[in-house]
Each structure stands twice: as C-alpha cells, then as structure tokens.
N, C-alpha and C positions, 0 to 999 in steps of 0.2 A: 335462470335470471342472469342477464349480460348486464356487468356494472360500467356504464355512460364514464370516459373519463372528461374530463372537463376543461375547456383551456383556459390557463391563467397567466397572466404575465410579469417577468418578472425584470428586475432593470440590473444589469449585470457590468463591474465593472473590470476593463480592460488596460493595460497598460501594451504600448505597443512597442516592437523591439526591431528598427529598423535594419535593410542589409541583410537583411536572412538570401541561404541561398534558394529556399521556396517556402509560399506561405503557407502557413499553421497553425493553430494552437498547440502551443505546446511549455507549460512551467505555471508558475505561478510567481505572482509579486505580493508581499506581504504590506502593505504599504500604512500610511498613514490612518486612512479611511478603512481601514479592512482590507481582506484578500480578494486579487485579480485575478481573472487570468491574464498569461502574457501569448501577446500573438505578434507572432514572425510574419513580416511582411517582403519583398522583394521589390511592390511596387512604389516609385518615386513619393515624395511630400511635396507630388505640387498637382492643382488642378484637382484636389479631390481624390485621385488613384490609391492611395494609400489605406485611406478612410474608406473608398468603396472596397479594397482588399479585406481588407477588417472584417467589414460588416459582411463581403460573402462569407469570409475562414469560420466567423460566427457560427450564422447560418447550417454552415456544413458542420461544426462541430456538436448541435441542437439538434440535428436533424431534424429542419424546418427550414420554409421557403424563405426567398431573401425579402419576400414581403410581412413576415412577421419580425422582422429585425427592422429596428429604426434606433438611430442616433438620438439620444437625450441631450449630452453635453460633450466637449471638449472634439469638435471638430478640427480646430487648429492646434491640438493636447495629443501630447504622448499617452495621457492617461484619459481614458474615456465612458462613458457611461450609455449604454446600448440597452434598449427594452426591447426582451424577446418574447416573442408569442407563443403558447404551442401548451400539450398536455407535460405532464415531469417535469418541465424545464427547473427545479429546485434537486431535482434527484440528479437530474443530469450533469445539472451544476454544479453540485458536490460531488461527483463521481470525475469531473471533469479536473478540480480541484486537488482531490486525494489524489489520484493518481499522480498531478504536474508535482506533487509533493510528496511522495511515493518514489517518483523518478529523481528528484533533485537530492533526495536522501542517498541514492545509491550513489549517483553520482558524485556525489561526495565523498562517502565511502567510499569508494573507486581509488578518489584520487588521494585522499589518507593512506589507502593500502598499498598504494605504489610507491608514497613518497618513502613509509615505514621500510617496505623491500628493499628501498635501492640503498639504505642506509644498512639493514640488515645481510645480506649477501657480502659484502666487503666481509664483517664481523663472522660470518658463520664462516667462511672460506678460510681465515685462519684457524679458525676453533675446529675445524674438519682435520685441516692438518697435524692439530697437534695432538687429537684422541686418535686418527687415526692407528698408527701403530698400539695403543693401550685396546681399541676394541677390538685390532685381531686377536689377542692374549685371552681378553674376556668371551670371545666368540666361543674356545673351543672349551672354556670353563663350564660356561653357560650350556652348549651343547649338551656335554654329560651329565649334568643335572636334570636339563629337561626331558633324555630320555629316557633316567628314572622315576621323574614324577609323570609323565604321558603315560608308562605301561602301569604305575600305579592308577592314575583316572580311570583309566580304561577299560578296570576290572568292577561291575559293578558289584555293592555288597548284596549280601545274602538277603534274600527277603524283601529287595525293596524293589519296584517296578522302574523300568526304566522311562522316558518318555524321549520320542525323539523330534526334530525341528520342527515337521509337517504337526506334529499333536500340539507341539509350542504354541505356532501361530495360528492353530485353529481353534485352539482356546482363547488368543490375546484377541482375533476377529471379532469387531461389533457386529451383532447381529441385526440387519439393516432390516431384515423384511420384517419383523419385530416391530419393530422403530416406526418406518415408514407404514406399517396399518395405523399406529397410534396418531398420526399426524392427520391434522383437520383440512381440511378442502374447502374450495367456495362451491356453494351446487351445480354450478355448471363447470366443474372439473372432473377428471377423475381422479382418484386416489395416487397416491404416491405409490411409485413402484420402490424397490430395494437397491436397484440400479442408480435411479434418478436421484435417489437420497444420499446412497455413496458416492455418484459425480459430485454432488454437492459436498460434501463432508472432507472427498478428499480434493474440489481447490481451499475451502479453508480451511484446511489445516496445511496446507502448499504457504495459502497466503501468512498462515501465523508466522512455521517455521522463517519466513521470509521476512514477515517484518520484526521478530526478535533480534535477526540480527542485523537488521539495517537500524534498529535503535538502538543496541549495542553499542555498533560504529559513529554512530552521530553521537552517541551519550559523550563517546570518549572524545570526538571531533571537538564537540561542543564546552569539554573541560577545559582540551586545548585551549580554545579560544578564551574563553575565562581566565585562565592562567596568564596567558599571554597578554593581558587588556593591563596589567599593571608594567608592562616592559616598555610602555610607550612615554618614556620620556625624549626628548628631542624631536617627537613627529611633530609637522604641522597639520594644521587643522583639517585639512582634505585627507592626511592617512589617519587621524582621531575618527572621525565622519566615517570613513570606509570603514574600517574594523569593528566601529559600533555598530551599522546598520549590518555585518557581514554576521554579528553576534548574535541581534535579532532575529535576523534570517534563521541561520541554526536551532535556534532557539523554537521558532515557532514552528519549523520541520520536523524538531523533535516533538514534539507536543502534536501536529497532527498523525504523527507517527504513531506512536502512544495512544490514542484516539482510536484509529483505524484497528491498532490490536486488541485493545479492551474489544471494539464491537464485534469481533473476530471470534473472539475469546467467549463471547458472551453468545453469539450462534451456533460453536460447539456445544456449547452446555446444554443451551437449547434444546438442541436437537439428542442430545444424552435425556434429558431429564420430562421429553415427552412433549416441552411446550412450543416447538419449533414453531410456527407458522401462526399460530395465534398475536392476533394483534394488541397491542400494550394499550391501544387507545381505548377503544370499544368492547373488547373481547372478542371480536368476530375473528372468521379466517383472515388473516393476507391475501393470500390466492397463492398456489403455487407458479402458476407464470411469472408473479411478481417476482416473487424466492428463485426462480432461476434464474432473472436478470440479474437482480439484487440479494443477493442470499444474505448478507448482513442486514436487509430489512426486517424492521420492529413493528412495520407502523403500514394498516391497509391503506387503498389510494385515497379513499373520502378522508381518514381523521390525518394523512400526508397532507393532503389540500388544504383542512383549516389547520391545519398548522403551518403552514406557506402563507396562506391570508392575515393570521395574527403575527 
C-alpha cells in the first residue's frame, strides 16, 4: 500500500536582504509577526526584479515550480508574504528555518570565539613566559614519578583478567542489528538494516554533540548581552533599539537551538528504547524513508498534514 502525499499550501513569510552577492535563501528574521525566512537578492528594487528574484530563490528553496509560488503581500515590502504550493512544504519550512538558526548560532559563536582569542593570546604569551623556566624543573620531577607509576600499572594483579581496547569498544558498541529488527516499517518498506540505523544514529548524535555546544556558546553570548543591556547609559535611541532587538535575536536562537536538541535527544532515546519510528499521533509506522530524510521525525505524513491544516 503507497501512501498518496497530498498538496497543501502554505503562506510563508519572507524578509528580504538586498545587495547580496548572489541570490539565496539563506538566515532567518525573527521579527514582529513570527519567524522569516531571509533571502539575499542581487537583483535591483525596481520594475519588479527583486520580487521576481524572491519568488524564484523561494521556489528553488521548496523544491517546486515557480508556478506554485505566488505573492500574497508586500510587493513594494522588504518583508513579504508568499503562498507556496507543493507536498511538505511545513517540514520543509522548518527544516529551512532550523538550519538558517542553526547557522546563525555558529556564527556567532564564531565571532565570540575570536573576539575571546585575540584578547587571550596577549595574556597567555606572558603567562608562557614566566612558567616557562618553572616547567622545565617540573618536567624532570614529573618524569621520574611517572616512570614509577607506569611500570607499576603495567603489572597486572594476580587473578584478575585483563581486558584490552578492542574488548572496551566492543562491549560499549550498540548492537544495531538488535535494534533495527525491533523497529516497525510501513508495508510497502523493507525492514531496517543495522547499517541504515547506524547511519542514522550516528548523524544524530554528530548533530547533538554539535548543538551542545553551539548552545553552550550562545548561552554565554547571550549572558553577555544581558549583562551588557544595563551599561547603556548615554546611548541614543537607535543604539537602545539595536542592542534590544540584537538580544532578541539571541535569545530566540537559543531557544531554537534548545529545541532542535531536546528532538535530537529524544530520537536517540527512541531509537534505544525500541520506539523509533512509531508515530506519536496514530500509532502507525512513519515509514522509514520519512526517517531518513527527517530522522528527528515524530509524526507519519497524514497526522503531519492535519497538523499543518489545524
């Protein structure tokens, strides 16, 4: 049985960011009304060019024709409102979203971890100097210690088994082919291999390790900025205005950050605890093609769709 996906539409809002040196989608705007996308344009704001740039970058970004893209509002608006046609287009649109937020998190982090360096480097470059000579003294201290405690380790005790690296990591190995018979199919699938399940398992746990610490570094970005919102005495009101809406920003980058690891966190488990691919809505399977586009998916395509329609 082949499950019919269905097309639904959905009206997607756009903020547009002139001057780009080719057009894209690419970030997102958190704005007043909800979250944008933001799309880099190249072509002029006159005669329409801009708006039809738009509405292809769309297009190409939904993977659908430029005949399912039409303009709702703000034709003559940096900020716009675009009805896209096609099947996913709410998966897509969230995936298009996380990611632009996903991306602006690092990039942030990025530029925190350079400012931190360029400030730290000065401070370590003296501090080098002046242990240096104290850790050649400790070097040869240290030496002679550890080549007593090394041929102590070394020796194992009486009676006890040794175990060596190879035994380690094939006891700490999940057993995927285990795993992957336990995991449900739609009928017209086949079964999960032990392969398929481990590419899966290991991008997200790639993806956790990843956004740990990209929420880490925004946690702290984000303190900063807190910290800093009381130091504005003497600003006028355009750098009050920036800083507020820069805090925002932050703000809601961490939280979809956070977001993105909980579901992360929670298709690990999943897939630990047997219920991978079962859907939260109905009970049924997902399908695994879903799960390999969208492996963070909870939810099959029918109870996705009335959940897009409510």
């Amino acid at each position: 049985m082949h499950t019919v996906l269905m097309e639904t539409s959905r009206r997607v809002r756009v903020r547009v960011k002139p001057g780009a040196r080719r057009t894209h989608v690419g970030g997102r705007y958190d704005g007043p009304h909800g979250p944008a996308l933001v799309v880099a344009v190249t072509a002029p704001a006159v005669e329409g060019k801009a708006t039809r740039a738009v509405m292809e970058a769309v297009a190409q970004a939904f993977g659908v024709s430029s005949r399912q893209v039409s303009l709702v509002s703000g034709e003559r608006s940096r900020d716009k409102i675009i009805e896209v046609s096609g099947t996913l287009v709410e998966e897509r649109l969230q995936e298009l979203l996380d990611d632009a937020a996903s991306a602006d998190v690092s990039k942030s982090a990025r530029r925190k971890a350079r400012t931190k360096a360029t400030g730290t480097r000065s401070r370590a470059s003296s501090a080098m100097t002046k242990t240096s000579a104290a850790s050649t003294t400790d070097t040869t201290e240290n030496a002679k210690v550890n080549s007593k405690t090394v041929s102590k380790q070394t020796k194992p005790e009486e009676g006890r088994p040794t175990m060596n690296a190879s035994d380690v990591a094939t006891s700490q190995a999940p057993d995927f082919a285990e795993r992957a018979s336990a995991l449900v199919v739609r009928d017209d699938e086949d079964a999960w291999t032990a392969e398929e399940l481990a590419e899966v398992h290991r991008e997200l746990t790639a993806d956790a390790k990843r956004l740990r610490e990209e929420l880490d570094l925004a946690t702290i970005e984000l303190a900063d900025l807190l910290r800093d919102s009381g130091d504005g005495a003497g600003d006028d009101q355009a750098e009050v205005g920036s800083k507020a809406f820069e805090r925002e920003h932050e703000l809601s980058l961490t939280n979809n950050t956070r977001d993105l690891l909980i579901q992360t966190e929670r298709a690990l488990a999943r897939i630990d605890d047997g219920t991978y691919g079962v859907c939260e809505g109905c009970g049924q399977p997902i399908g695994k093609a879903r799960l390999l586009a969208f492996p963070r998916a909870t939810l099959c395509v029918s109870c996705k769709q009335k959940e897009e329609r409510h």
